[in-house]
Jmol script that loads the backbone (N, CA, C; Angstrom):
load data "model"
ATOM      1  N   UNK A   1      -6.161  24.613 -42.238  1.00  0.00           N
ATOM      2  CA  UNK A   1      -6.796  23.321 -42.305  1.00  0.00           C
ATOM      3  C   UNK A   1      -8.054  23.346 -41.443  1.00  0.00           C
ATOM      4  N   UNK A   2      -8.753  22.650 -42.093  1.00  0.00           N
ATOM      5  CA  UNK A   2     -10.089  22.959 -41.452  1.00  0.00           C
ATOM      6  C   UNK A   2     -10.517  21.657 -40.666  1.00  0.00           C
ATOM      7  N   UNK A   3     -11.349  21.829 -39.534  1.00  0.00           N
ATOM      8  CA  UNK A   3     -11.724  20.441 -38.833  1.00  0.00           C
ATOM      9  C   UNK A   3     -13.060  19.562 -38.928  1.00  0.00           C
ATOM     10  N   UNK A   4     -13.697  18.587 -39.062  1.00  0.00           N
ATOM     11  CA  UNK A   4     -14.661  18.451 -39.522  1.00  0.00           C
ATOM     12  C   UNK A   4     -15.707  18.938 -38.100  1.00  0.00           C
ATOM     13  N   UNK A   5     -16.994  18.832 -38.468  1.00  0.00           N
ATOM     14  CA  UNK A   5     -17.271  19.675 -37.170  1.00  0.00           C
ATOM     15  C   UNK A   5     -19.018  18.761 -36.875  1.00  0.00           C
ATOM     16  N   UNK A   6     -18.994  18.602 -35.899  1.00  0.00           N
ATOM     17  CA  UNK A   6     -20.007  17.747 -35.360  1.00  0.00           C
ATOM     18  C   UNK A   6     -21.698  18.470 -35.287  1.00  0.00           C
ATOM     19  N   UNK A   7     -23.026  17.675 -35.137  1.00  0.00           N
ATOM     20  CA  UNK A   7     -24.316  18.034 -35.387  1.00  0.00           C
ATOM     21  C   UNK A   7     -24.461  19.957 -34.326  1.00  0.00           C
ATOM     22  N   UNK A   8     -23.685  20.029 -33.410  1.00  0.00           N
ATOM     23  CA  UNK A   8     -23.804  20.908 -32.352  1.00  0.00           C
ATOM     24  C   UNK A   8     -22.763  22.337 -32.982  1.00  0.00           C
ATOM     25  N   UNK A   9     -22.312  21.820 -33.726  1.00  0.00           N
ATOM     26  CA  UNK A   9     -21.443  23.231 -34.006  1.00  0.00           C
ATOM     27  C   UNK A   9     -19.779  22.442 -33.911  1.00  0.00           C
ATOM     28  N   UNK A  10     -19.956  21.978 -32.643  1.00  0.00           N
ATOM     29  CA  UNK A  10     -18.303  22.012 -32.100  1.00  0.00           C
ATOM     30  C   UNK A  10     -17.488  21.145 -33.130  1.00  0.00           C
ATOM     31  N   UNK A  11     -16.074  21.419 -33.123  1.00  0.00           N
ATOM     32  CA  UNK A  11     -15.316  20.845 -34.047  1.00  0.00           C
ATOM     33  C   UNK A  11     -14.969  19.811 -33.050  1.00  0.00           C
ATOM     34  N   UNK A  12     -14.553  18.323 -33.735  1.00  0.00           N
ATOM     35  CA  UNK A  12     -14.711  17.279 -33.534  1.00  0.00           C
ATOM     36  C   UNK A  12     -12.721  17.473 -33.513  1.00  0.00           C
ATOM     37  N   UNK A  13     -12.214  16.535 -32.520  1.00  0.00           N
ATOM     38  CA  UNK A  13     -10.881  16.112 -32.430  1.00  0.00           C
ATOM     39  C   UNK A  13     -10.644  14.905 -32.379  1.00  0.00           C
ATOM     40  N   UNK A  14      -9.748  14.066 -32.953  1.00  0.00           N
ATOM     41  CA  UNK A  14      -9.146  12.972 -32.442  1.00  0.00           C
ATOM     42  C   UNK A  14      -8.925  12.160 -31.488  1.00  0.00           C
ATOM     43  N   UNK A  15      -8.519  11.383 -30.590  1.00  0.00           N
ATOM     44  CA  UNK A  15      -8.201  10.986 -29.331  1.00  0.00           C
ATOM     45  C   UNK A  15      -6.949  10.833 -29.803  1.00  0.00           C
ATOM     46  N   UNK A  16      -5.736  10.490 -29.205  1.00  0.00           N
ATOM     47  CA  UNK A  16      -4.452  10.402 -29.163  1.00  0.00           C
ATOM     48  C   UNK A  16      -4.278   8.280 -28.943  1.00  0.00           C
ATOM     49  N   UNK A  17      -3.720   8.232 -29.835  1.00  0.00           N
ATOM     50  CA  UNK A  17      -3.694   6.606 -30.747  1.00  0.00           C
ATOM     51  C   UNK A  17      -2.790   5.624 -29.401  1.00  0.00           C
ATOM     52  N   UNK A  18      -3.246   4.932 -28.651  1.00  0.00           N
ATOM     53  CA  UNK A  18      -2.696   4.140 -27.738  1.00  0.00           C
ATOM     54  C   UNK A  18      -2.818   2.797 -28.053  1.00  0.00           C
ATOM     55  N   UNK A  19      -1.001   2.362 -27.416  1.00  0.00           N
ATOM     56  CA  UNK A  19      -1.115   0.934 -28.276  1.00  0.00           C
ATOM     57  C   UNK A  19      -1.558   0.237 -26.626  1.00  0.00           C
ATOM     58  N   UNK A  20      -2.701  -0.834 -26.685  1.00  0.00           N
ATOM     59  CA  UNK A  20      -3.433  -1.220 -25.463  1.00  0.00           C
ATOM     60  C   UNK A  20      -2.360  -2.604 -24.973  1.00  0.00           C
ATOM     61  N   UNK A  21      -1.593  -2.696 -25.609  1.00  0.00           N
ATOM     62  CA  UNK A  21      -0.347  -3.844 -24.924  1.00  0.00           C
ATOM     63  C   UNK A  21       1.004  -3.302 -24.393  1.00  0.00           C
ATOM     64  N   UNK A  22       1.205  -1.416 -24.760  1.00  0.00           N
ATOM     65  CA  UNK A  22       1.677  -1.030 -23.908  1.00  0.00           C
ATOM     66  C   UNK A  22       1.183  -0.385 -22.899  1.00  0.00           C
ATOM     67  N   UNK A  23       0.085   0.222 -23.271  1.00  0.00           N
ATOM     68  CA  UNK A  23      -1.127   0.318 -21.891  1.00  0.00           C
ATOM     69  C   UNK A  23      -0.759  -0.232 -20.442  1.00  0.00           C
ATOM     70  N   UNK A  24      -1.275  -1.950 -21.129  1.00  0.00           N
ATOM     71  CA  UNK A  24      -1.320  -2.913 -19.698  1.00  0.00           C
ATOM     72  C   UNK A  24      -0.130  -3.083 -19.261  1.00  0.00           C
ATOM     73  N   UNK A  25       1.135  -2.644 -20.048  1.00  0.00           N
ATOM     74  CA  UNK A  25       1.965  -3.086 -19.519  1.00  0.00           C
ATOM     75  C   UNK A  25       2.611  -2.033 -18.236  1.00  0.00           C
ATOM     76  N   UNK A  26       1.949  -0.942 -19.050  1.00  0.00           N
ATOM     77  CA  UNK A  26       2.454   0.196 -18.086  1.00  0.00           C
ATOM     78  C   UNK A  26       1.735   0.286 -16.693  1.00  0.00           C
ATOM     79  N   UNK A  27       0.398  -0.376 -17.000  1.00  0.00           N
ATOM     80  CA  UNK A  27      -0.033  -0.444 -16.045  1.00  0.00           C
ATOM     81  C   UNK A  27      -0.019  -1.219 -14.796  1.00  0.00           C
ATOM     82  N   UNK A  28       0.356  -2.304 -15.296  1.00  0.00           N
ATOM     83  CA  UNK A  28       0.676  -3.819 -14.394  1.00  0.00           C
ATOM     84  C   UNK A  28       2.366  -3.025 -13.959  1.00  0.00           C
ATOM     85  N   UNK A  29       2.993  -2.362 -14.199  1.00  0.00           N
ATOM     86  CA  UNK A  29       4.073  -1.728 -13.895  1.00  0.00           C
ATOM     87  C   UNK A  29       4.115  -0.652 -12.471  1.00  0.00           C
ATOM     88  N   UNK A  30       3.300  -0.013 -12.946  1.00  0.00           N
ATOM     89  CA  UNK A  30       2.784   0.980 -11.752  1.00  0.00           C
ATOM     90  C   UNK A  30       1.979   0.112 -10.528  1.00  0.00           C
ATOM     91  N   UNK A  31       1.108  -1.003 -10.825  1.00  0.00           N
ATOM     92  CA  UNK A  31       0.565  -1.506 -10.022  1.00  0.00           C
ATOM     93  C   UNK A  31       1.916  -2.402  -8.954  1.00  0.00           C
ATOM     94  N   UNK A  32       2.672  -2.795  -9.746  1.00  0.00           N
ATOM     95  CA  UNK A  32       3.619  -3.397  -8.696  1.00  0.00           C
ATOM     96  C   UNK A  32       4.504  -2.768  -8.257  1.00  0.00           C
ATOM     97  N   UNK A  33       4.766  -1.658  -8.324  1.00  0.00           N
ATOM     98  CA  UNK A  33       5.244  -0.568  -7.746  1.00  0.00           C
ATOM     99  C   UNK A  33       4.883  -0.386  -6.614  1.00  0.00           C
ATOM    100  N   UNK A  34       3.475  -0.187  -6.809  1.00  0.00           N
ATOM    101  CA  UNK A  34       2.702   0.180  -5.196  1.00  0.00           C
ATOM    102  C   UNK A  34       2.818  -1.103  -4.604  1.00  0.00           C
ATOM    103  N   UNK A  35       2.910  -2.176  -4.899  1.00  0.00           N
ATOM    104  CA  UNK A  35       2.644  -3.319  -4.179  1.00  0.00           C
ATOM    105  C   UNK A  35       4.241  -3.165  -3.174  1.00  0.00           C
ATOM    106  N   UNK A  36       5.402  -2.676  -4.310  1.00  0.00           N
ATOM    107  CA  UNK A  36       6.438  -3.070  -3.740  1.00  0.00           C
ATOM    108  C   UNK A  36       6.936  -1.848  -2.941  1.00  0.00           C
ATOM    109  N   UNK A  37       6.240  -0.810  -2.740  1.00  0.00           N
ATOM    110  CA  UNK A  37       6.246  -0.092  -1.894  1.00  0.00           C
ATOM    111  C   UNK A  37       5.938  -0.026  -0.677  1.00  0.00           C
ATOM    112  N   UNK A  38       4.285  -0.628  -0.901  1.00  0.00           N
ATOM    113  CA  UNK A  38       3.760  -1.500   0.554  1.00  0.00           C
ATOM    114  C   UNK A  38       4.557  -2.196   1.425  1.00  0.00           C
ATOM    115  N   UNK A  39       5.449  -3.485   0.815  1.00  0.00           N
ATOM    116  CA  UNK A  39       6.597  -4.422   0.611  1.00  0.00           C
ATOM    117  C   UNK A  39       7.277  -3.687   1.890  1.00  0.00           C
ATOM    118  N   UNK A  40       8.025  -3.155   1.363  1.00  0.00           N
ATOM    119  CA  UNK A  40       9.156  -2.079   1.475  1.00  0.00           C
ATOM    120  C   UNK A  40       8.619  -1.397   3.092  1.00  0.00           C
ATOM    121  N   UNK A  41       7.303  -0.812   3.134  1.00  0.00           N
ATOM    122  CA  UNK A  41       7.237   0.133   4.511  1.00  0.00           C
ATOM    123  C   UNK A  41       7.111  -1.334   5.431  1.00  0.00           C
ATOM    124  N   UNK A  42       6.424  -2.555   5.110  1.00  0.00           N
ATOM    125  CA  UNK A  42       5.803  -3.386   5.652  1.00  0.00           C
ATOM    126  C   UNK A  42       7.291  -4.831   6.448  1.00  0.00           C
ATOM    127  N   UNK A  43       8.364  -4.786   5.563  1.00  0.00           N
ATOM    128  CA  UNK A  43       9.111  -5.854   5.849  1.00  0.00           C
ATOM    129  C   UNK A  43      10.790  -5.123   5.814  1.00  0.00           C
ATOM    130  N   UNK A  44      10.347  -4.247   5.132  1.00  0.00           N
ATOM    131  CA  UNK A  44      11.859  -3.225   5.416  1.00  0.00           C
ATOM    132  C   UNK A  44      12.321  -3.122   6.120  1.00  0.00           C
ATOM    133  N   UNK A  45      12.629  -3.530   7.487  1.00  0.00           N
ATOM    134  CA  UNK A  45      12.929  -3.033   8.790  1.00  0.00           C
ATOM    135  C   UNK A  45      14.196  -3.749   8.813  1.00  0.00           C
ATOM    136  N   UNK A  46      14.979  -2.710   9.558  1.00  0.00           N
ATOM    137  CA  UNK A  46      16.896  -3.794  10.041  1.00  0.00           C
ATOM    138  C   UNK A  46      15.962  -4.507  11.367  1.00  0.00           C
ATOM    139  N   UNK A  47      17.471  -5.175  11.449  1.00  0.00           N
ATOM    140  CA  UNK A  47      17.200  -5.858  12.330  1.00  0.00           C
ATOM    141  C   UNK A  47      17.312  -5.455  13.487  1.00  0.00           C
ATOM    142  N   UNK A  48      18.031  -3.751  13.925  1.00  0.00           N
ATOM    143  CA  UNK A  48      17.899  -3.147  15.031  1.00  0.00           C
ATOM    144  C   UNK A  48      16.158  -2.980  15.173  1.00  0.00           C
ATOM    145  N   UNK A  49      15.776  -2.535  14.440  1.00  0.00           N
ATOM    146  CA  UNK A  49      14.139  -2.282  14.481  1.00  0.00           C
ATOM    147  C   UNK A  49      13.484  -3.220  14.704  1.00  0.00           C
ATOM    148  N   UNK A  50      13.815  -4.318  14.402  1.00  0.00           N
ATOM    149  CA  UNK A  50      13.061  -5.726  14.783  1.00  0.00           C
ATOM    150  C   UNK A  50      13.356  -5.988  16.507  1.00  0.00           C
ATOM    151  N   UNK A  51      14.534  -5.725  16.528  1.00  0.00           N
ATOM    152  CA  UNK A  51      14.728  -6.283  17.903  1.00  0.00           C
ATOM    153  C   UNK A  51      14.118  -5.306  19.083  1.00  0.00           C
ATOM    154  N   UNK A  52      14.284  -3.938  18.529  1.00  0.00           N
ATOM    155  CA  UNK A  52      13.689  -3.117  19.498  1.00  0.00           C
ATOM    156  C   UNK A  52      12.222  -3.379  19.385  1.00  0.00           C
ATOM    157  N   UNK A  53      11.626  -3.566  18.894  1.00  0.00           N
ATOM    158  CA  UNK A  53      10.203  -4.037  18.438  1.00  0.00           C
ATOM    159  C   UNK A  53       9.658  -4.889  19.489  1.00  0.00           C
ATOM    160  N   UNK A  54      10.309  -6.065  19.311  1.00  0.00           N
ATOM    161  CA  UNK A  54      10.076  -7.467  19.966  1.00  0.00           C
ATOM    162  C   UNK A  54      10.891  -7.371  21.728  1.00  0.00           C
ATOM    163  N   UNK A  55      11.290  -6.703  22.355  1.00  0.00           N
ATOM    164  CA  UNK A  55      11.964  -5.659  23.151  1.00  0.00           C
ATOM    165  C   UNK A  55      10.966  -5.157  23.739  1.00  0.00           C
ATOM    166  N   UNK A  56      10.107  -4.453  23.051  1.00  0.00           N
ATOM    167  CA  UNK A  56       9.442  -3.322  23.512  1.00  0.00           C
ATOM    168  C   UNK A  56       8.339  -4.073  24.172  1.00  0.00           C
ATOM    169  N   UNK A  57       8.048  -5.309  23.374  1.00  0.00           N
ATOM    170  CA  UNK A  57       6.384  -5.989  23.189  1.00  0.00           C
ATOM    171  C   UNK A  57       6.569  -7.206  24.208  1.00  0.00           C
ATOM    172  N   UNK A  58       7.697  -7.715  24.663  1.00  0.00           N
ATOM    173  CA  UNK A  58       8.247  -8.637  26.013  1.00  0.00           C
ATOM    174  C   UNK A  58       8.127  -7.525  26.817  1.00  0.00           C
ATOM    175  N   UNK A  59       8.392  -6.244  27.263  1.00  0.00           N
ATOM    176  CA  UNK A  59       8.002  -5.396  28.053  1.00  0.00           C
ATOM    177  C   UNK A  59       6.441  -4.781  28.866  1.00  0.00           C
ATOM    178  N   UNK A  60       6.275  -4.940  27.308  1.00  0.00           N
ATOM    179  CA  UNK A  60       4.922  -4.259  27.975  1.00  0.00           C
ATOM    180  C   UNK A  60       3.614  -5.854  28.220  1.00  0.00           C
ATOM    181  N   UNK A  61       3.587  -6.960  27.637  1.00  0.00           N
ATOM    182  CA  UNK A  61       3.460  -8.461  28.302  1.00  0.00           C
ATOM    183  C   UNK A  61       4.030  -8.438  29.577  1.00  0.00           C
ATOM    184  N   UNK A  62       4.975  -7.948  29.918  1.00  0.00           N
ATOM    185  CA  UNK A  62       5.491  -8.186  31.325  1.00  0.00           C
ATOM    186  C   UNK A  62       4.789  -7.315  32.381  1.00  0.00           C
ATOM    187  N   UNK A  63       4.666  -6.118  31.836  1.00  0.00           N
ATOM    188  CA  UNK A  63       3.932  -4.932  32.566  1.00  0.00           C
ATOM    189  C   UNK A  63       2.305  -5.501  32.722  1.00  0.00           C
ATOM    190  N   UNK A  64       1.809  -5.841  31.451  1.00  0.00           N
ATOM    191  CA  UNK A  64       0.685  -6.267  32.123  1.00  0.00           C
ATOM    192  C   UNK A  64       0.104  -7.403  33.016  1.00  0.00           C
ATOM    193  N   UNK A  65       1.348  -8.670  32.502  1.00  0.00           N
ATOM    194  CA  UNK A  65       1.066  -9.562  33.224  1.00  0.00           C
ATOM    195  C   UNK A  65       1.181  -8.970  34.661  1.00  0.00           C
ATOM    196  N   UNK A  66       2.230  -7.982  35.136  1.00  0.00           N
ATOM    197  CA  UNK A  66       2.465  -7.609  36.830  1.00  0.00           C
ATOM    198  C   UNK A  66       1.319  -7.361  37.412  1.00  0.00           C
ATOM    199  N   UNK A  67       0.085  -6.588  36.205  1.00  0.00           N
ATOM    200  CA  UNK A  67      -0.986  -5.837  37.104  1.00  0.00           C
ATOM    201  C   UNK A  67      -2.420  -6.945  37.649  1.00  0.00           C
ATOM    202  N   UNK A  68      -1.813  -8.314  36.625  1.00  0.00           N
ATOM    203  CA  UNK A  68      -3.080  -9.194  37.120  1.00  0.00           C
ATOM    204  C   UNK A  68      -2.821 -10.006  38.371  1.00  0.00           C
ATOM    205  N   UNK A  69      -4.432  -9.920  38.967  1.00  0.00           N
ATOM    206  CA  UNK A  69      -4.576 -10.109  40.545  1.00  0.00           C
ATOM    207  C   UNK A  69      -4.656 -11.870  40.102  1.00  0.00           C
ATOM    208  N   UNK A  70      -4.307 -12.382  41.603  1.00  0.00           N
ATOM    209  CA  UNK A  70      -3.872 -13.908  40.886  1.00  0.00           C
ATOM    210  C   UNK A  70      -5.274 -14.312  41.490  1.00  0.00           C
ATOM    211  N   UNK A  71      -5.610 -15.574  40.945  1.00  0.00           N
ATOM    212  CA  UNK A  71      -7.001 -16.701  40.900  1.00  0.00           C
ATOM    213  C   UNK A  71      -7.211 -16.979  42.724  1.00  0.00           C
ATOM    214  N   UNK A  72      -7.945 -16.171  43.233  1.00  0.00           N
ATOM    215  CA  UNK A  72      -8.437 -16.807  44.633  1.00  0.00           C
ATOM    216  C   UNK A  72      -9.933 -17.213  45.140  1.00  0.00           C
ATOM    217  N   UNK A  73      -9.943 -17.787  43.683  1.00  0.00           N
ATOM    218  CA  UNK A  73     -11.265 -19.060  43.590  1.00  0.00           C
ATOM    219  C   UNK A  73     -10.756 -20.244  43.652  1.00  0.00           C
ATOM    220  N   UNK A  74     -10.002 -20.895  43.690  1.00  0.00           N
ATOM    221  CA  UNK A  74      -9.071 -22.191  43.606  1.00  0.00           C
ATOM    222  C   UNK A  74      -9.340 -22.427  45.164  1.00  0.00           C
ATOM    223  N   UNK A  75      -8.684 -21.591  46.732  1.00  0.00           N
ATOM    224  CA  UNK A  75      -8.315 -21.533  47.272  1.00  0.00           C
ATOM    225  C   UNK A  75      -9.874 -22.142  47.815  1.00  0.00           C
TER     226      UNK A  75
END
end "model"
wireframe off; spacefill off
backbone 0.3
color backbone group
């Protein structure tokens, strides 16, 4: 079978036939994927991780508040 063949020589091919409403769908698919992946690294956390978190961050507020020199312009 022969192919029809374009002004340059080269033989001319087809593109491969896509239906554009499963396209978007595949695509809006993959897109919330990543969203819900984001999701996932962003709010995923137990609640041991939360607490050590909020733990950690009353700690180091405390540490810095220790290093400030107090107001002796008042005086």
């Amino acid at each position: 079978m022969s192919r029809p063949i374009d002004s340059k020589g080269c033989s001319i091919v087809a593109a491969d036939i896509v239906n554009l409403r499963q396209f978007r769908k595949a695509k809006a698919r993959t897109e919330k994927e990543a969203t819900a992946e984001q999701n996932r690294i962003s709010f995923g956390r137990t609640k041991a991780e939360k607490s050590l978190t909020h733990r950690l961050n009353e700690k180091a507020t405390q540490t810095h508040e220790q290093g400030r020199l107090e107001d002796t312009k008042g005086e």
